[in-house]
C-alpha positions as CSV (number, residue, x, y, z in Angstrom):
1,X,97.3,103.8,121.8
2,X,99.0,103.0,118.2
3,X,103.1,102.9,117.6
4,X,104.5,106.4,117.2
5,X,107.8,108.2,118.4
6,X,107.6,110.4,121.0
7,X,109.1,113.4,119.1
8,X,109.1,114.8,115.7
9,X,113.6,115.1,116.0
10,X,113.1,111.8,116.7
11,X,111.5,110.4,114.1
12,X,113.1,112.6,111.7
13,X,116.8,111.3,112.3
14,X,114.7,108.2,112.3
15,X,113.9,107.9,108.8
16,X,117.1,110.1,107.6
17,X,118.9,106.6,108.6
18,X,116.3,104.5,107.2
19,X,116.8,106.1,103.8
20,X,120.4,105.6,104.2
21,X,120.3,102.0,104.6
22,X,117.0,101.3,102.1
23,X,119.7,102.8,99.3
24,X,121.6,99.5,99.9
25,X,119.1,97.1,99.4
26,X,121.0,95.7,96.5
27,X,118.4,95.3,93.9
28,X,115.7,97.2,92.0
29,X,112.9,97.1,94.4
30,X,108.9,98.8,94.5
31,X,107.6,100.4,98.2
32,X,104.0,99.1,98.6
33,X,101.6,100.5,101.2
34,X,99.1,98.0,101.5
35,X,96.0,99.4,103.5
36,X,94.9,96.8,106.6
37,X,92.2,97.1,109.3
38,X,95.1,98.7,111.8
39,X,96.7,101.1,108.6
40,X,98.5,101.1,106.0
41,X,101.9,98.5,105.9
42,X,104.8,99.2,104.0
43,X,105.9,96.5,101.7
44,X,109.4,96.2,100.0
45,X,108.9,94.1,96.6
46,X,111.9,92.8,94.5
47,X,112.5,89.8,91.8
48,X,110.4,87.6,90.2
49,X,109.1,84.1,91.0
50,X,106.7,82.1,93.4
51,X,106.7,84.9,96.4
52,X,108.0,85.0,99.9
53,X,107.0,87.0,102.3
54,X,110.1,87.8,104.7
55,X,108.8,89.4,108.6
56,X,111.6,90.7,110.4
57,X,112.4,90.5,114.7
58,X,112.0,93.0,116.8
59,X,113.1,96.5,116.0
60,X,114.6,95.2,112.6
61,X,112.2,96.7,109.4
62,X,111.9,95.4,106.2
63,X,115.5,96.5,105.8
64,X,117.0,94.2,107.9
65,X,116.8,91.8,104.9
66,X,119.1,93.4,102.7
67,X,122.1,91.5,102.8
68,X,120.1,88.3,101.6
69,X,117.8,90.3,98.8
70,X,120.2,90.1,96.0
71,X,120.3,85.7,96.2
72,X,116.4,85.5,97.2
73,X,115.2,87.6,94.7
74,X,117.2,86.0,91.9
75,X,114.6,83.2,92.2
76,X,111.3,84.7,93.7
77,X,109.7,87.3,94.2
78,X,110.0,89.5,97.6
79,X,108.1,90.7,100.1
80,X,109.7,92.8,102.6
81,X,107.3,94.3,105.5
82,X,107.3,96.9,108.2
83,X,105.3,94.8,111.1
84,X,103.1,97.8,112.2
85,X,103.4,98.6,115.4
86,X,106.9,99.2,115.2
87,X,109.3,101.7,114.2
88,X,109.3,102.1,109.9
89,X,107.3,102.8,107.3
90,X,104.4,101.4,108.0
91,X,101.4,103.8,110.0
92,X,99.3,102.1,112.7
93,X,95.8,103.2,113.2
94,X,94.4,101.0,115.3
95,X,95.7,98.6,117.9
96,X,96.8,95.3,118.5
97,X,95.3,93.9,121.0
98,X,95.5,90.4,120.7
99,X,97.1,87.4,118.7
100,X,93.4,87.4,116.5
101,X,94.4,91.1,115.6
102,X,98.0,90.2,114.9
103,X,96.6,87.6,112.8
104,X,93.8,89.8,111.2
105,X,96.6,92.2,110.1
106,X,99.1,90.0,108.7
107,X,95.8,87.9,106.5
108,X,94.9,92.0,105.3
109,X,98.7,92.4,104.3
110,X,98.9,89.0,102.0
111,X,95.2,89.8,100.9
112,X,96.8,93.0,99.6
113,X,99.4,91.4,97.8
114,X,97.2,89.0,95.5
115,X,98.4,86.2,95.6
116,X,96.9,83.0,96.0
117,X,99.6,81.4,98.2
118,X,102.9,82.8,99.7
119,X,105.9,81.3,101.6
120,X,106.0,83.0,104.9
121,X,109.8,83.3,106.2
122,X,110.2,84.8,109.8
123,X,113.0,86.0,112.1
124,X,112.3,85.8,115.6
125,X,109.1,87.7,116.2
126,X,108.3,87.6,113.0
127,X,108.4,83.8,112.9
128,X,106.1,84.0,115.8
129,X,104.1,86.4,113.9
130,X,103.8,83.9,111.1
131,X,103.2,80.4,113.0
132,X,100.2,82.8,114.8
133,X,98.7,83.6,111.4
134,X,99.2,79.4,110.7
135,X,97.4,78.6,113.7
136,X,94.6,81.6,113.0
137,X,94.3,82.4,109.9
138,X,96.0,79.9,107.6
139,X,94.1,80.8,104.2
140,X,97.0,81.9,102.0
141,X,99.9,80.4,104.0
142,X,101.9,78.0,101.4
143,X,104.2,77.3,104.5
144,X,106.1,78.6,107.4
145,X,110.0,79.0,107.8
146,X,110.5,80.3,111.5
147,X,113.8,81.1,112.5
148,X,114.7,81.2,115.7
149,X,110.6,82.0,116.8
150,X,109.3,83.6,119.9
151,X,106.2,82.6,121.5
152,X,107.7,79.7,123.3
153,X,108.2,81.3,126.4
154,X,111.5,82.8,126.5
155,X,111.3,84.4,129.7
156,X,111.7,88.1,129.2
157,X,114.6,88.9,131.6
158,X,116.6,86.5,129.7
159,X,116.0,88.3,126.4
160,X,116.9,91.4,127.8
161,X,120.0,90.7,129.3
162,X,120.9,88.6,126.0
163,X,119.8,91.7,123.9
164,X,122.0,94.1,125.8
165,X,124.8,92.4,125.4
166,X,124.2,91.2,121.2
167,X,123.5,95.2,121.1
168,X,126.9,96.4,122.8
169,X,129.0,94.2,120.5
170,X,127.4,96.4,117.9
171,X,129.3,99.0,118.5
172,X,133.1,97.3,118.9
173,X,135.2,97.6,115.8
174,X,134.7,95.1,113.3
175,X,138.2,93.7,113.8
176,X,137.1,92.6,117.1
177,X,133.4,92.0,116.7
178,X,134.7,89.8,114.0
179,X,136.7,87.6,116.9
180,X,134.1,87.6,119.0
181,X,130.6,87.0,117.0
182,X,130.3,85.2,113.4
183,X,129.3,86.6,110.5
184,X,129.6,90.0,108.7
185,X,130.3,92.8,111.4
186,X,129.2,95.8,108.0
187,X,125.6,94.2,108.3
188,X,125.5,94.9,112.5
189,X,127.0,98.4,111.8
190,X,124.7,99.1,109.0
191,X,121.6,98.4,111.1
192,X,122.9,99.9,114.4
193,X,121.9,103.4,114.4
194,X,118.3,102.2,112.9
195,X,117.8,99.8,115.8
196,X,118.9,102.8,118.4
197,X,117.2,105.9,117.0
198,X,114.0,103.9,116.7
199,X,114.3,103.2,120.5
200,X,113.2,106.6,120.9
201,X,109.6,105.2,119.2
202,X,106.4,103.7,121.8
203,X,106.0,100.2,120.3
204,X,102.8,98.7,119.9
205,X,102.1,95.5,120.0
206,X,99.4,92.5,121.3
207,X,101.2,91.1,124.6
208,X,103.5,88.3,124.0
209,X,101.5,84.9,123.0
210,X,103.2,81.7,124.1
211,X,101.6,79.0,121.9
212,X,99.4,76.0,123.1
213,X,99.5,72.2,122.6
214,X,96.0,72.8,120.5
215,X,97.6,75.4,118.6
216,X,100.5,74.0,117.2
217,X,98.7,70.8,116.9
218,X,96.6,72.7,114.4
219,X,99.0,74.1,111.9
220,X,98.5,72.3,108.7
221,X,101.0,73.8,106.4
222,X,104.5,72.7,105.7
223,X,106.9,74.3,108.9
224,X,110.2,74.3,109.6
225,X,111.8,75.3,112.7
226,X,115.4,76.1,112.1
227,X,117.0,76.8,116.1
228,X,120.1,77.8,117.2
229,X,122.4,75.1,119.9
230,X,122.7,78.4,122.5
231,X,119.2,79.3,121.6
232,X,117.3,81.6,124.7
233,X,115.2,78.8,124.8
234,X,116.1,74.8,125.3
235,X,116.2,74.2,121.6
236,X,116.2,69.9,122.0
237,X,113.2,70.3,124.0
238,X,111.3,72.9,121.9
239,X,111.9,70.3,118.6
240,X,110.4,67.5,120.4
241,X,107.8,69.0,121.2
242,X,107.2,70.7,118.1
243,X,108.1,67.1,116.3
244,X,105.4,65.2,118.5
245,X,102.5,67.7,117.8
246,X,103.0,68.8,114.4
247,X,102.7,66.4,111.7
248,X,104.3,68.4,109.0
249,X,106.9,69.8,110.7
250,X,111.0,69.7,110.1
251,X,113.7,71.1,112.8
252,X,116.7,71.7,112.7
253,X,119.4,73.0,115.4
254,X,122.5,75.1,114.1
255,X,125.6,74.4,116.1
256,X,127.0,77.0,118.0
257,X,124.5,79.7,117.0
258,X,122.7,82.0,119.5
259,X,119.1,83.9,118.8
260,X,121.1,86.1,116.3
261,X,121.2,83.3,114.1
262,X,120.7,84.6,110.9
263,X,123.5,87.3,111.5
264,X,125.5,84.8,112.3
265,X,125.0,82.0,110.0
266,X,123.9,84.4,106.8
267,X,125.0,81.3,104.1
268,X,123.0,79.1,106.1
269,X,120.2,81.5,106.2
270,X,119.7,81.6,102.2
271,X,119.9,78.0,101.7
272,X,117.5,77.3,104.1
273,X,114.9,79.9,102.5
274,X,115.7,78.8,99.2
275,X,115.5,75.0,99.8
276,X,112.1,75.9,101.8
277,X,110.6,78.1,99.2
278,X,111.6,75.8,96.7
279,X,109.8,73.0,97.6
280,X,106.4,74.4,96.0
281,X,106.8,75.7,92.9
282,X,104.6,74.2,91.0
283,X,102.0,75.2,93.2
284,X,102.8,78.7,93.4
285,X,101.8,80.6,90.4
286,X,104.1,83.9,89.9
């Protein structure tokens, strides 16, 4: 079985709203469909610079970076991608099966991209998605920034629940979802009706990987961890552990921020990608 919606309606309201929302991606910007063993991935490039390669959380799309593409891609250049599997642009041929073939795909998609090193920034799967391809695959990988990663075993009744109930604030009026959650209530209402009408699409993906001792202990890359205080996950405990295993790696825990933390704390969210991909630069031809 590959990712697909269950109904042509479907997907066409779909990508009606996914158009909507690409037109405010805030600068000039290039769609690239990069061909992988498990189909073609589509890949939103803006700027100019040593790249980054930005993987989005569940449900979210290349889109979901927009409100920090104008500040990023002052500096560097972007990569934006559809994880396959999921609803977007991208078109899945093959399945997932495992954390090797999540792996295999994301080295196919930075192969495609031609560059000898990238920055790899991830939101919650997607920093999962890019710690795996650190601990698999690292060929490419100039560094990791993983906010707010899965794969440490967030059990999956608690992300539900929490899900549900980040997803009904979406639809209060900004007045009030203002008082109640930080950050910008225009970029939870820009990306609700996305996140809804691609509920009506059958995800595809490897089951959920929860990473070993042996794994972590192998990433040999500059990482950094940045958690939230009310994390779905202890976020002391997970930094320790991370601290004690990998020798390269920084962590940092934002106060007061849930798993929505780069909604929350969107300032915080471009200094920290900034400072990271920063680091580097002399290493990282354009």
């Amino acid at each position: 079985m590959v990712g697909k919606f269950v109904k042509q309606k479907a997907a066409d309201r779909y990508f009606a709203t996914y158009e909507a929302i690409r037109r405010k991606w805030p600068v000039p910007s290039e769609e690239l469909d990069v061909e992988t063993r498990f189909g073609a991935t589509r890949v939103r490039r803006s700027g100019t610079g040593p790249p980054i390669v930005l993987l989005h959380g569940a449900m979210g799309t290349s889109l979901s970076w927009y409100p920090w593409a104008a500040e990023l891609a002052a500096r560097h250049t972007l990569y934006a991608v559809d994880t396959i599997g999921e609803p977007g642009r991208s078109v899945q041929t093959r399945p997932l099966e495992n954390t090797d073939d999540e792996a295999d795909w994301l080295a196919d998609v930075l192969a495609g991209l031609g560059h000898e090193r990238v920055h790899l920034v991830g939101m919650s799967r997607g920093a999962c998605l890019a710690l795996n391809l650190a601990t698999r695959r690292p060929a490419g990988v100039a560094g990791v920034l993983a906010f707010e990663p899965g794969g440490f075993g967030i059990a999956f009744r608690k992300f539900v629940l929490w899900s549900i109930g980040e997803l009904a604030r979406w639809w209060l009026p900004a007045a009030i979802l203002r008082r109640m959650s930080a950050g910008d209530p225009s970029v939870r209402h820009t990306m609700r009706p996305l996140v809804f009408r691609g509920m009506k699409f059958k995800i595809q993906m490897a089951p959920q990987h929860v990473f070993t001792d042996d794994e972590l202990r192998s990433i040999d890359v500059p990482t950094s961890f940045v958690l939230g205080e009310r994390s779905l996950i202890n976020a002391r405990e997970l930094a320790a552990r991370v601290e004690s295993l990998v020798p390269r790696v920084r962590t940092e825990i934002v106060p007061r921020a849930t798993h929505a933390l780069n909604l929350e704390e969107p300032e915080l969210t471009t200094a920290r990608i900034l400072a990271f991909a920063g680091e580097d630069h002399a290493g990282l031809p354009e």
